[in-house]
VEXLUMBA-753423 format. One record per residue (C-alpha): residue number from 1; x negated, y negated, z negated. Coordinates in steps of 0.25 Angstrom, whole numbers, plus 5000, padded with zeros to 4 digits. Layout:
<recs>
<rec seq="NUM" c1="X" c2="Y" c3="Z"/>
...
</recs>
This chain:
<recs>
<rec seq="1" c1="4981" c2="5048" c3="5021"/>
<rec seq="2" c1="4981" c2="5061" c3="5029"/>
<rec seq="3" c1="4970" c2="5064" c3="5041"/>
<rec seq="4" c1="4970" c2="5077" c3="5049"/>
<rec seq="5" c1="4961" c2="5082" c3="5058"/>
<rec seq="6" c1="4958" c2="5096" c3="5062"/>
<rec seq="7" c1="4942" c2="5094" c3="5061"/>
<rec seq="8" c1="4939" c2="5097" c3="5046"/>
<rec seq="9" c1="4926" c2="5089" c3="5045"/>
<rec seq="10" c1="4929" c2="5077" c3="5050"/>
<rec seq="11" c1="4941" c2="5078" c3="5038"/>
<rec seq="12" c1="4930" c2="5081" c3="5030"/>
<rec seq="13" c1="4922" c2="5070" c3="5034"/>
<rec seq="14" c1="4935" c2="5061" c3="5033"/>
<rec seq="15" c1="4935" c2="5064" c3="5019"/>
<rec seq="16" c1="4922" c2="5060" c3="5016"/>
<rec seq="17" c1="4923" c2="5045" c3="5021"/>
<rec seq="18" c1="4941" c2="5043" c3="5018"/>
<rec seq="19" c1="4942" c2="5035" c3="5004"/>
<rec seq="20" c1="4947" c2="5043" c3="4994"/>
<rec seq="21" c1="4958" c2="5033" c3="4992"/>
<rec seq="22" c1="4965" c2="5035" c3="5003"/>
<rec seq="23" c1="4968" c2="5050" c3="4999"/>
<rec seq="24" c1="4966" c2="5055" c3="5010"/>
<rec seq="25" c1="4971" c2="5071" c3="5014"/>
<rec seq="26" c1="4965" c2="5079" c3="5026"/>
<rec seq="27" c1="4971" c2="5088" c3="5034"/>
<rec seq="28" c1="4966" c2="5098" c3="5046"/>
<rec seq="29" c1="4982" c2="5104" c3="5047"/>
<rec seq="30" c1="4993" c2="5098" c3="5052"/>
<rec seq="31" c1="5001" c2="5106" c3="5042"/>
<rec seq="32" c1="4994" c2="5101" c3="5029"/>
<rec seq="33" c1="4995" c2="5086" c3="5035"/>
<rec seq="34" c1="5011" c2="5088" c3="5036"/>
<rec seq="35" c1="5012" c2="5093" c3="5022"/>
<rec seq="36" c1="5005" c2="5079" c3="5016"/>
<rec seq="37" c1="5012" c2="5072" c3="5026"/>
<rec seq="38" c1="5027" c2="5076" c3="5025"/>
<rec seq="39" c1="5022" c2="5072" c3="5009"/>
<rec seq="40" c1="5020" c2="5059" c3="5012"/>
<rec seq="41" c1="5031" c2="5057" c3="5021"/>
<rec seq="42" c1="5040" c2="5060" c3="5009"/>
<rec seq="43" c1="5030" c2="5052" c3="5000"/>
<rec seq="44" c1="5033" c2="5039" c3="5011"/>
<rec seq="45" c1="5048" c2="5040" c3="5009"/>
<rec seq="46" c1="5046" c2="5042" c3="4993"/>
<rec seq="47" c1="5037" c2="5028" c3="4994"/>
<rec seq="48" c1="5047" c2="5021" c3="5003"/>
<rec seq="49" c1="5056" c2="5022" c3="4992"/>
<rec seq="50" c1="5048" c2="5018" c3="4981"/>
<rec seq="51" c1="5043" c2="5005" c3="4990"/>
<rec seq="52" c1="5058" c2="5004" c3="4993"/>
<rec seq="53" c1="5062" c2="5002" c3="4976"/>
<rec seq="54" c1="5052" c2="4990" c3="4975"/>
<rec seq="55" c1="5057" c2="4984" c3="4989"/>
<rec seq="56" c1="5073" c2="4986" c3="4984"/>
<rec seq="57" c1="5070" c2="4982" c3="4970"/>
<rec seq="58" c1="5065" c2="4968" c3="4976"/>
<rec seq="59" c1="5071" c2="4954" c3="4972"/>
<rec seq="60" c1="5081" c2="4963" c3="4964"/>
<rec seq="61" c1="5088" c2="4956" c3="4951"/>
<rec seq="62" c1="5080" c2="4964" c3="4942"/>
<rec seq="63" c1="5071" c2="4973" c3="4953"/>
<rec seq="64" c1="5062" c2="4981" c3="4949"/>
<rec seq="65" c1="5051" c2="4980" c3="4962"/>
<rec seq="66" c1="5039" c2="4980" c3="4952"/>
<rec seq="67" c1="5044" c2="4994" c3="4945"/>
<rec seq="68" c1="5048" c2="4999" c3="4958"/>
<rec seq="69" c1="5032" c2="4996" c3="4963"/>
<rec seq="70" c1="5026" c2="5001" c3="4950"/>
<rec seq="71" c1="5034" c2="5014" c3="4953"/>
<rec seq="72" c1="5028" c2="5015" c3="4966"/>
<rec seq="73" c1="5016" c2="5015" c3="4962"/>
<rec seq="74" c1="5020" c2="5025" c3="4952"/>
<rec seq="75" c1="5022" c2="5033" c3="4960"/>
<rec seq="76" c1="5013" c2="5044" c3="4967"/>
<rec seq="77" c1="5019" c2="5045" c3="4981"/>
<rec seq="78" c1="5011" c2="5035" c3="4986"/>
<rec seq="79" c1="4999" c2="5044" c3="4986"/>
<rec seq="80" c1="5005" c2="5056" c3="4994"/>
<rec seq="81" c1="5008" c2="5046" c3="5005"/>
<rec seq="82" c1="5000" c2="5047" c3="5018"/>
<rec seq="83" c1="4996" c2="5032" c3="5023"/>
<rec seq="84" c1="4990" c2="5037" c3="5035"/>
<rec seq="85" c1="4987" c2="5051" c3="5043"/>
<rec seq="86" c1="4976" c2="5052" c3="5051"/>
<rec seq="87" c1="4977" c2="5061" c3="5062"/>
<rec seq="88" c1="4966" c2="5069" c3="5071"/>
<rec seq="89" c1="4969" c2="5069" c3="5085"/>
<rec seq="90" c1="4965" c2="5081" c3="5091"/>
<rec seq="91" c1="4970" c2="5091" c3="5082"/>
<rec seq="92" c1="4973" c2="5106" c3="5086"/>
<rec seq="93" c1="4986" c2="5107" c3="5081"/>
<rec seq="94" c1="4992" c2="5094" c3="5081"/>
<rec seq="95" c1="4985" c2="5082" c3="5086"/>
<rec seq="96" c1="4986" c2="5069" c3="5080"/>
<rec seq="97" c1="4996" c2="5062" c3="5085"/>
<rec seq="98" c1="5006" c2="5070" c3="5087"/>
<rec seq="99" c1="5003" c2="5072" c3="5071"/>
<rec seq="100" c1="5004" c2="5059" c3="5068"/>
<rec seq="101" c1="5018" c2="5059" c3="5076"/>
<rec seq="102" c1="5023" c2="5070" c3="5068"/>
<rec seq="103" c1="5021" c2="5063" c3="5054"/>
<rec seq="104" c1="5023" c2="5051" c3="5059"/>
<rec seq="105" c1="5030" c2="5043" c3="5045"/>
<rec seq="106" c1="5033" c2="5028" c3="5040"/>
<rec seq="107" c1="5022" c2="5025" c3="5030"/>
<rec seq="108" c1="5009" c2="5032" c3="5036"/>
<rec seq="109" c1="4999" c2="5029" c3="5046"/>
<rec seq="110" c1="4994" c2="5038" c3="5058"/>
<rec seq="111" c1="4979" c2="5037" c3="5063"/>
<rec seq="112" c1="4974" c2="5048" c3="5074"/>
<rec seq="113" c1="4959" c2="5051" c3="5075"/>
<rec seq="114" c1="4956" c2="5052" c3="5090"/>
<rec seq="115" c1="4945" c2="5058" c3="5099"/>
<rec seq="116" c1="4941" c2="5051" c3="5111"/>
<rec seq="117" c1="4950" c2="5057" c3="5120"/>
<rec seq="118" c1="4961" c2="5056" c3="5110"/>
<rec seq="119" c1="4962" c2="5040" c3="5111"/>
<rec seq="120" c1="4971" c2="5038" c3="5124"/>
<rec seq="121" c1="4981" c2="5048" c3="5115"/>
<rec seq="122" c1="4980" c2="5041" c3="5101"/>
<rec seq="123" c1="4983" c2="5027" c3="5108"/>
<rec seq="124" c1="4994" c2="5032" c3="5114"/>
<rec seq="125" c1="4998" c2="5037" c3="5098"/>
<rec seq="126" c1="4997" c2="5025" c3="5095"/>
<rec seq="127" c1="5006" c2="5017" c3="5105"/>
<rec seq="128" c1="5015" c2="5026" c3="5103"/>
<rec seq="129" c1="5016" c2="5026" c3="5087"/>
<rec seq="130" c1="5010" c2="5039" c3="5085"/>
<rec seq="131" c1="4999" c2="5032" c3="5076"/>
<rec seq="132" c1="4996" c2="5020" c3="5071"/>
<rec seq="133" c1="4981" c2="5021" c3="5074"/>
<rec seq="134" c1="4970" c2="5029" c3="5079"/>
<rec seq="135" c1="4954" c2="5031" c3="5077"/>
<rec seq="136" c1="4945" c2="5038" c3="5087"/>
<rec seq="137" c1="4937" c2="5046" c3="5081"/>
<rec seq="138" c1="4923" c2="5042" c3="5089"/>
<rec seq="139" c1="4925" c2="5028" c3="5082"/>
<rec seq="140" c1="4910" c2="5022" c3="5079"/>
<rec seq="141" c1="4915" c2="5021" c3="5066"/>
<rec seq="142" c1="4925" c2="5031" c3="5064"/>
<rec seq="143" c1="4926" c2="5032" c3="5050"/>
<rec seq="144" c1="4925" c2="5019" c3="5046"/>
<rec seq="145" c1="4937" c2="5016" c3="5057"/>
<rec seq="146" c1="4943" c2="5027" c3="5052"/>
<rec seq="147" c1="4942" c2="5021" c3="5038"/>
<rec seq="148" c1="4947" c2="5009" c3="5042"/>
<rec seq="149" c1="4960" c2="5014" c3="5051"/>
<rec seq="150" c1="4963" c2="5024" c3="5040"/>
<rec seq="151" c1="4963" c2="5011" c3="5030"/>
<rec seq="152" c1="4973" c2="5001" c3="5040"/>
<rec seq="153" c1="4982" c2="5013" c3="5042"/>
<rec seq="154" c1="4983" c2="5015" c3="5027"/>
<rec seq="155" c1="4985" c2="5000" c3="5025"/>
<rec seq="156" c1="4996" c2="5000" c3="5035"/>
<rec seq="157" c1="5004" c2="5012" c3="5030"/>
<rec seq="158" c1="5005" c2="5004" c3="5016"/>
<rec seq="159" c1="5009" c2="4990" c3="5024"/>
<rec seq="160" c1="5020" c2="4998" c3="5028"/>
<rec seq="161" c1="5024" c2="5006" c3="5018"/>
<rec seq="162" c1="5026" c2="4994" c3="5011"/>
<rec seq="163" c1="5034" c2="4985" c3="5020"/>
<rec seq="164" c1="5047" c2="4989" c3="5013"/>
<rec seq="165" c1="5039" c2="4979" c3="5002"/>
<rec seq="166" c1="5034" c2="4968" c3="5010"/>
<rec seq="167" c1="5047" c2="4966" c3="5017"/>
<rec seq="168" c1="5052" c2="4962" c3="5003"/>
<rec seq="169" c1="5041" c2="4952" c3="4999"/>
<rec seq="170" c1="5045" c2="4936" c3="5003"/>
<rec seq="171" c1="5042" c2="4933" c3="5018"/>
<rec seq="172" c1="5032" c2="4921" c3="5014"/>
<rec seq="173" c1="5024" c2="4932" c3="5006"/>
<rec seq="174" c1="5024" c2="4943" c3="5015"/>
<rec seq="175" c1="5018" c2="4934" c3="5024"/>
<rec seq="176" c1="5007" c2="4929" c3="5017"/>
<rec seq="177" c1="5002" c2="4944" c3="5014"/>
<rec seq="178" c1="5002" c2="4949" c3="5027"/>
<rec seq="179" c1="4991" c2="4938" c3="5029"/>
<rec seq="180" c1="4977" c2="4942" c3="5031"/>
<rec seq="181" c1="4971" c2="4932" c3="5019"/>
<rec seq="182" c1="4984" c2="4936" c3="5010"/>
<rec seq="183" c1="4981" c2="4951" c3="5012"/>
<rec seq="184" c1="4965" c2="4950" c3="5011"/>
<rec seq="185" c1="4966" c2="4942" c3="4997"/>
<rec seq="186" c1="4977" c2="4951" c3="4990"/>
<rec seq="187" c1="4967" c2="4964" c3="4994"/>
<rec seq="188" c1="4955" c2="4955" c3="4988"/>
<rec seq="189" c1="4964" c2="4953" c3="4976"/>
<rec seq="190" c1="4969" c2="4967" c3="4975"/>
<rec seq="191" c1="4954" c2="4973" c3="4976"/>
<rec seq="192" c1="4951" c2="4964" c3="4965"/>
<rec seq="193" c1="4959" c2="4969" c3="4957"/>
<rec seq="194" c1="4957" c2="4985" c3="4960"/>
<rec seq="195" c1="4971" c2="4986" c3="4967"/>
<rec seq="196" c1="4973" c2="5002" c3="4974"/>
<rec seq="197" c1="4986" c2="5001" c3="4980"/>
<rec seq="198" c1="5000" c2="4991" c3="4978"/>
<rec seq="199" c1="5014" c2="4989" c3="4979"/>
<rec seq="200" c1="5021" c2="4975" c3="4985"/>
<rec seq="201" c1="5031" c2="4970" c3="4977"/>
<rec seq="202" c1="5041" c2="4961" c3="4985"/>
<rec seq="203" c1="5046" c2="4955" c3="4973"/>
<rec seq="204" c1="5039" c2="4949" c3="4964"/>
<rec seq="205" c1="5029" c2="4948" c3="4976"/>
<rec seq="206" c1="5016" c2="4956" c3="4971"/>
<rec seq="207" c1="5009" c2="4969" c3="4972"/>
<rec seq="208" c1="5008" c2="4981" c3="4960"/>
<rec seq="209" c1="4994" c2="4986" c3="4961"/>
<rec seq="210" c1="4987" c2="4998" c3="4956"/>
<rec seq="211" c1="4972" c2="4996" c3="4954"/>
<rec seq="212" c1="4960" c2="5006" c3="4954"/>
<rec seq="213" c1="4962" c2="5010" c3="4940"/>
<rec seq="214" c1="4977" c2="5011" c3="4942"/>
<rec seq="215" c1="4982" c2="4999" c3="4934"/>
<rec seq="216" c1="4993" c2="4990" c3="4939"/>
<rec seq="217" c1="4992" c2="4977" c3="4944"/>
<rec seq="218" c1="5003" c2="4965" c3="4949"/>
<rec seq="219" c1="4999" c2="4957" c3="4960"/>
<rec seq="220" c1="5008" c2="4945" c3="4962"/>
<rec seq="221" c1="5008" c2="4939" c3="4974"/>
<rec seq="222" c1="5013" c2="4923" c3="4975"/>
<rec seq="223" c1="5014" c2="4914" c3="4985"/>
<rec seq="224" c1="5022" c2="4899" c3="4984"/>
<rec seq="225" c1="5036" c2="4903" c3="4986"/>
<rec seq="226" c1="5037" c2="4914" c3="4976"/>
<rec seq="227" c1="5026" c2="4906" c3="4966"/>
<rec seq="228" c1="5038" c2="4897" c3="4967"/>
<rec seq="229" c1="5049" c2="4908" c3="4965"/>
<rec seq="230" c1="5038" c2="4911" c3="4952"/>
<rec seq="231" c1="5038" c2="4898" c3="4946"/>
<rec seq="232" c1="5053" c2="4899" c3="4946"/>
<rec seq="233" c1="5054" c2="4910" c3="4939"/>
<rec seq="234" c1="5044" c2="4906" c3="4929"/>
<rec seq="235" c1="5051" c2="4895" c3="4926"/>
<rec seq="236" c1="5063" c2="4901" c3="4924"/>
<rec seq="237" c1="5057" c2="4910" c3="4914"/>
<rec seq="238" c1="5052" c2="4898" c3="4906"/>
<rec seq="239" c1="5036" c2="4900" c3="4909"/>
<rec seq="240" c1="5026" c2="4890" c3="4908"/>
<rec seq="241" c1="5026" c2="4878" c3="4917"/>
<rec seq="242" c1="5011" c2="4879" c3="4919"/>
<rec seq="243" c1="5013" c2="4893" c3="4922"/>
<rec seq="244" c1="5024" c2="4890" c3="4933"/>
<rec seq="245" c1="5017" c2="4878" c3="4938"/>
<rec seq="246" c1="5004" c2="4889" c3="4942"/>
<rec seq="247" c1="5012" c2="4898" c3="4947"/>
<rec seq="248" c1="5018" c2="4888" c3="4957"/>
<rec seq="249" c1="5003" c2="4884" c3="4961"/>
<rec seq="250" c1="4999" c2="4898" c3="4964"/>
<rec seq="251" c1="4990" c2="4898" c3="4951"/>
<rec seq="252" c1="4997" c2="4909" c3="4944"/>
<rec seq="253" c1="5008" c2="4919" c3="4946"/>
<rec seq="254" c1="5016" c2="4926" c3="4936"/>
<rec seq="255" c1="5022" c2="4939" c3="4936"/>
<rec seq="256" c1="5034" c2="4936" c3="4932"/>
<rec seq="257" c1="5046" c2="4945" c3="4942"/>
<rec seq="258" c1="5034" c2="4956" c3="4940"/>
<rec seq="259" c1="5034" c2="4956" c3="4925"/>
<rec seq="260" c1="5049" c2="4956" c3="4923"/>
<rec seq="261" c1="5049" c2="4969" c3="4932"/>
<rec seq="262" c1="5042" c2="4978" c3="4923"/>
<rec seq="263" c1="5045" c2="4970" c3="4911"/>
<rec seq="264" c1="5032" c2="4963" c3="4907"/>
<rec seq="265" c1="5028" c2="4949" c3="4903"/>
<rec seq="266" c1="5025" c2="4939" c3="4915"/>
<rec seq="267" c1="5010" c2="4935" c3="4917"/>
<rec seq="268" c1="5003" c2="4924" c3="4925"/>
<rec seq="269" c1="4991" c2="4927" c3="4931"/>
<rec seq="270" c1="4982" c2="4917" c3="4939"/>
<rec seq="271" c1="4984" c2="4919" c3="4956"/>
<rec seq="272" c1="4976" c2="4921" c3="4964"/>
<rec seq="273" c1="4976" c2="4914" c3="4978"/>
<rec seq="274" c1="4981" c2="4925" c3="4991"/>
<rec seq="275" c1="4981" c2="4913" c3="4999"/>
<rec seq="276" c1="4981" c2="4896" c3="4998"/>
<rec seq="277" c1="4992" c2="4893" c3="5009"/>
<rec seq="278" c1="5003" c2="4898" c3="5010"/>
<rec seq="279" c1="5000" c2="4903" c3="4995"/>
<rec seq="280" c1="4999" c2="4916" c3="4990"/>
<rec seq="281" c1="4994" c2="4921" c3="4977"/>
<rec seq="282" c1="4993" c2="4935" c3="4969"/>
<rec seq="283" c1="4990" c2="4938" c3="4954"/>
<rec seq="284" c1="4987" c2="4951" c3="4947"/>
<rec seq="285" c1="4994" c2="4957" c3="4936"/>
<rec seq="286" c1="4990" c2="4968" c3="4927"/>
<rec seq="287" c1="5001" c2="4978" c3="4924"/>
<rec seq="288" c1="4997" c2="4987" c3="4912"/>
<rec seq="289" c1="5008" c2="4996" c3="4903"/>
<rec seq="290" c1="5015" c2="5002" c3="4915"/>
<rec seq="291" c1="5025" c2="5013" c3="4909"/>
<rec seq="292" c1="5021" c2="5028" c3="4917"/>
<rec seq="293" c1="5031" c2="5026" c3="4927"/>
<rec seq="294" c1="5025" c2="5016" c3="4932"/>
<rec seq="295" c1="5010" c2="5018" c3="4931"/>
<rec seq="296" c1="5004" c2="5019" c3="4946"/>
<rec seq="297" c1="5000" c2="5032" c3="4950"/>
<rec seq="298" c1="4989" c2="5036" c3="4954"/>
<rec seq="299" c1="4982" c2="5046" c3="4965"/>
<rec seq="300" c1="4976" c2="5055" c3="4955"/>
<rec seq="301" c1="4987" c2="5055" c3="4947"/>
<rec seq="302" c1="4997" c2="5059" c3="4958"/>
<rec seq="303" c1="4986" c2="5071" c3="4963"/>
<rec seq="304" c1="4985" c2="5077" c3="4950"/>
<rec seq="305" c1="5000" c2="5075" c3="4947"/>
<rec seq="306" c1="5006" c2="5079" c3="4961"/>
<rec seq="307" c1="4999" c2="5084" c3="4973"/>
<rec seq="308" c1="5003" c2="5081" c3="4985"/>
<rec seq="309" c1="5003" c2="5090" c3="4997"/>
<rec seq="310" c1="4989" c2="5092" c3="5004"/>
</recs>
């Protein structure tokens, strides 16, 4: 995330409240913006092509979509990307919108901060696709609305970063996570277990997950058709009829496509309910003994390693 704005102290007071999480860079010059953001323009094309290995790989004879999604993650591109800019309007040498216009670029987010006689200019912005939101700056509550815009813009940048991915998953199940209930229990379930940041895998259906403490975790998602498609393949690789007949009652879930990916004994692991009816169900996997290559990588490790433009 980038913000610029030519009144210092209020980037200084920015700072102060801004999580450090989202990695925030602050900028008083138009020309000291550009350089991060021609970065991360590059850095979006770079990504694009590694979400585009795990999408190809898909339903493959032999895919390799989990590799392909560990190497992601593996990777440290994804920490020079800018989610979101957020954009003063009334700068001396540029003003906001016709910045955001300029670096307008698939994958990131614009939000203009706006005066009070700047709102009849950032709607017109935003009708006509200059931004995708904006924020007065004489909220009530500005910082927490900031907060909170700055949070939704950021969500929305990864939903679509990742569409290449959830346009592979099966229709039935990419129905049932854009559900309210779906998405709240699978964030629940994620917190629990400490999850920072993850990659979809259209197939097998589940997410690779890094937690706090950098370890990796496998979250199987399972809902009635594919528990069946499971069962099949359980069967066909002579397991237990116990074992197949609790996978088929949404009890349990093996990671069996996953495990033969990177070349690892299958697992079951007990589910745990997403939602009754339709059903859908997740399990978590630990994923421990990764070789170097792919080992997640981590924000302090890409700033000590490689700087990127500031």
């Amino acid at each position: 995330m980038a913000f610029i704005d030519d009144d210092r102290p209020y980037l200084d007071a920015l700072q102060l409240v801004i999580p450090d999480w989202m990695a925030a860079s602050y900028h008083v010059e138009p020309d000291s913006l550009g350089l991060v953001l021609e970065h991360s323009r590059k850095m979006l094309q770079e990504e694009r092509e590694l979400l585009s290995r795990i999408s190809l790989r898909n339903g493959l004879v032999g895919s390799a979509a989990v590799s392909a999604a560990l190497e992601y993650l593996a990777s440290p591109v994804r920490f020079d990307i800018v989610a979101l800019l957020v954009a003063d309007f009334g700068m001396p040498r540029e003003n906001g919108v016709n910045l955001c216009q300029r670096f307008r670029m698939a994958g990131m987010q614009r939000l203009l901060l706006t005066g009070m006689a700047d709102q009849a200019m950032a709607i017109s912005a935003f009708n006509a696709g200059a931004i995708e939101q904006y924020v007065p700056k004489q909220a009530t509550h500005l910082l927490d609305e900031l907060v909170a815009q700055i949070q939704a813009q950021i969500d929305v940048s990864c939903d679509r970063r990742s569409e290449v991915l959830l346009e592979r998953l099966p229709t039935e199940l990419r129905r049932q996570l854009a559900t309210g209930p779906v998405v709240r229990a699978l964030d629940d379930l994620l917190q629990g277990h400490h999850v920072t940041e993850w990659v979809l895998v259209p197939q097998p259906q589940g997410l690779v997950c890094v937690t706090a403490d950098g370890s990796v975790l496998w979250v199987q998602l399972e809902n009635e058709q594919t528990s069946r498609e499971l069962a099949e393949g359980l069967e066909a690789e002579g397991w237990d009829d116990a074992v197949i007949g609790s996978v088929l009652r949404g009890d349990m879930i093996v990671d069996l496509d996953f495990a033969s990916q990177i070349d690892r004994q299958a697992r079951a692991q007990a589910a745990t309910e997403l939602q009754e009816r339709p059903r859908l169900a997740a399990a978590v996997f630990e994923v421990r003994d990764l070789p170097d290559g792919l080992r997640p990588a981590t924000r302090q490790g890409r700033q000590a390693g490689h700087q990127a433009p500031a």
